[in-house]
C-alpha positions in Angstrom: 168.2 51.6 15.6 165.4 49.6 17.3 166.1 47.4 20.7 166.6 43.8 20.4 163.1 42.2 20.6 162.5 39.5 23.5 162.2 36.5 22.1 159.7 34.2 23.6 158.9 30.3 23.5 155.7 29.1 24.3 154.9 25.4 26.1 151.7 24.2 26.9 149.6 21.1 25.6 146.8 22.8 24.0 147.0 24.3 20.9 144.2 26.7 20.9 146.4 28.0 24.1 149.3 28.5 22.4 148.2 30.3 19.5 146.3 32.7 22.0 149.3 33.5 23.3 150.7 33.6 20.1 148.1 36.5 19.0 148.5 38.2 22.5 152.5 38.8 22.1 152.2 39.8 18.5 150.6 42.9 19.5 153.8 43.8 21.2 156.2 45.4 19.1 159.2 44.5 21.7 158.2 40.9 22.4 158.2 37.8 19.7 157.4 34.3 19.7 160.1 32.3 18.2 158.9 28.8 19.3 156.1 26.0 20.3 156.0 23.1 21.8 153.1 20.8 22.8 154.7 17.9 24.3 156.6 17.9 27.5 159.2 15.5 26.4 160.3 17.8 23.4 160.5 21.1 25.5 163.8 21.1 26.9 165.5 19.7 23.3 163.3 22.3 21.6 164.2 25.5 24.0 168.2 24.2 24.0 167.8 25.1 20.1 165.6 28.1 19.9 167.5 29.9 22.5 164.7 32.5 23.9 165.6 34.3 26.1 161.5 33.7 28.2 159.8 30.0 28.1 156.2 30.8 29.1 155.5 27.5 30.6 152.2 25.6 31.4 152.3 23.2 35.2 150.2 20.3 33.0 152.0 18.6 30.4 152.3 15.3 29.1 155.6 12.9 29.4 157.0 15.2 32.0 155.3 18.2 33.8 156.6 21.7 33.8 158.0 21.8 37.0 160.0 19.3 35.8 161.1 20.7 32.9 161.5 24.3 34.4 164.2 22.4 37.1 166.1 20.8 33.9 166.0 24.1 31.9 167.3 25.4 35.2 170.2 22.9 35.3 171.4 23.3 31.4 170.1 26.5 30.5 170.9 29.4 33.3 170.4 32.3 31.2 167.2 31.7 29.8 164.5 32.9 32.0 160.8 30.9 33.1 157.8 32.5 33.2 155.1 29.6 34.9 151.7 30.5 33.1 149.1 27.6 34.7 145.5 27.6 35.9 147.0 26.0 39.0 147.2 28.5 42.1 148.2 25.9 44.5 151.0 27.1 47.1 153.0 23.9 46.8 153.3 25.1 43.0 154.3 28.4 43.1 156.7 27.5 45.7 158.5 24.5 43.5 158.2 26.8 40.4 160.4 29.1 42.1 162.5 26.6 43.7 163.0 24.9 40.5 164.3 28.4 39.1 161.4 29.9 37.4 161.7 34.1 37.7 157.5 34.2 37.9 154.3 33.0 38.0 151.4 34.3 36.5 147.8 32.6 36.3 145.8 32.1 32.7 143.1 33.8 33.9 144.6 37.1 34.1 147.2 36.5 30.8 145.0 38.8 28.7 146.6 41.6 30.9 149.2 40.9 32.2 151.3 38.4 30.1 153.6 41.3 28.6 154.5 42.7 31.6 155.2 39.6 33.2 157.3 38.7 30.2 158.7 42.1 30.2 159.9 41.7 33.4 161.4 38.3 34.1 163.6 39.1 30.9 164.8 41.6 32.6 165.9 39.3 35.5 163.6 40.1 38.0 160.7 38.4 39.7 157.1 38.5 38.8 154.3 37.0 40.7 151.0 37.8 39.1 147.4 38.9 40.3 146.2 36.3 42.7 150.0 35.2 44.0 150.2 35.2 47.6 153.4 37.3 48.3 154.2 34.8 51.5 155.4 32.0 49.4 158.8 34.0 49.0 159.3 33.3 52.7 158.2 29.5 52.4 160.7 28.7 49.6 163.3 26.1 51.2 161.5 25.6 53.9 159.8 22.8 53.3 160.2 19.2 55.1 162.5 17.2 53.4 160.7 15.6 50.6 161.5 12.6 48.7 160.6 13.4 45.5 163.9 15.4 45.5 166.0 12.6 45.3 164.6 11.1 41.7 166.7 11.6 38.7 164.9 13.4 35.5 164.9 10.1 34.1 163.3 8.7 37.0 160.5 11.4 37.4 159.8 11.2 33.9 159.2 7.3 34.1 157.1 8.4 37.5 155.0 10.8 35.1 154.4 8.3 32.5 153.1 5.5 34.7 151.1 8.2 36.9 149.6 8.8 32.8 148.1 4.6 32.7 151.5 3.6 30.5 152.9 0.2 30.6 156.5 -0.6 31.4 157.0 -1.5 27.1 154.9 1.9 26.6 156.8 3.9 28.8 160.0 2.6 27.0 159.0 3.4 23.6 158.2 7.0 24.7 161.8 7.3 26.3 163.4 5.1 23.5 165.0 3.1 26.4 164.9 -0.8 26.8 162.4 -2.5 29.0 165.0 -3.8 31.4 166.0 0.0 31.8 162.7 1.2 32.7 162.0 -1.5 35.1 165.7 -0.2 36.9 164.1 3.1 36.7 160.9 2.3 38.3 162.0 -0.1 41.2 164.7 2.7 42.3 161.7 5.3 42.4 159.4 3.3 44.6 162.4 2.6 46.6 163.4 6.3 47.4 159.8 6.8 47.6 158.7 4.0 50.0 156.0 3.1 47.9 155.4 -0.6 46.5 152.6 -0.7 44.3 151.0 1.1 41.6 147.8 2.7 42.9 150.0 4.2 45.6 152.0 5.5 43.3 149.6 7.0 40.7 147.7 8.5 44.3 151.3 9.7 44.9 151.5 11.7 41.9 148.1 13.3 41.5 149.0 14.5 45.3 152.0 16.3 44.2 150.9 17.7 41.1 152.5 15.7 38.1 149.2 14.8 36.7 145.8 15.8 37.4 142.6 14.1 37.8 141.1 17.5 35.7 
């Protein structure tokens, strides 16, 4: 009787990406894809009800970045494992991704290779940390200063995200079907444990740490 295959759900904003990864894992007998998802808002709904057991996770994403969403599939979801696949091969990254819970990190550029082994492995439970990956960054995890960013809600990061993307208040609260009032709460408490007070701070603010990208 054959083993269980490794079911796999892939997250990233581009298409073309995801149906290359798609192709790649179909070629493995042992690995399938069971899900998709473009948009960062949807993932964490969309993984609850697929049940993988590997999300193969992009850093960019739109409403709310991967990091993001790897520390909330983190939070509701312990058993499913979180491979970060990203062109991104920034320290601060790698670092949050596996603060944040994800079991590797592997860069696009060397998918072709390496993305069944990678998935292979952090099914099983065990770390990966791709070609490229500085093996020090396992020595740098908690060790950072404290950093406020750590004290916004996921509501409150996604509103961050979504302003950082050029949305107004009324735009932001359409994609978060919330009220205005609501989003303005949101965003005066994030300045506030952020010690910023105006917009282009806070839009420099978040190209600095990664939630969107000037790419």
């Amino acid at each position: 009787m054959n083993e269980r295959r490794i079911r796999v759900f892939l997250a990233d904003d581009h298409v073309m990406v995801r149906e290359g990864l798609a192709a790649l894992i179909s070629k493995e007998p042992d690995i399938e894809v069971v899900g998709q998802e473009g948009h960062g808002l949807a993932i964490v709904n969309s993984v609850l009800e697929c049940k993988p057991d590997v999300v193969v996770l992009d850093i960019m994403m739109p409403g709310i970045n991967g990091l993001d969403i790897c520390r909330e599939l983190t939070r509701k979801a312990r058993q499913i494992s979180i491979l970060i696949l990203t062109m991104y091969d920034d320290e601060q990254f790698i670092v949050r991704a596996l603060e944040y819970g994800s079991s590797g990190y592997l860069l696009k550029e060397t998918a072709g290779d390496q993305l069944a082994a990678a998935v292979r492995t952090v099914a099983r439970k065990e770390m990966y940390l791709g070609p490229g990956i500085p093996r020090h960054v396992l020595e740098c995890i908690g060790r950072g200063r404290a950093d406020p960013y750590e004290q916004l809600t996921t509501r409150e990061r996604q509103v961050l995200q979504l302003i950082a993307e050029g949305k107004t208040n009324r735009e932001v609260a359409e994609e978060l079907k919330l009220a205005v009032k609501t989003v303005d709460t949101h965003r005066a408490h994030l300045m506030r444990k952020l010690n910023i007070h105006d917009q282009t701070s806070l839009v420099k603010f978040a190209i600095r740490k990664g939630i969107v990208s000037t790419r």
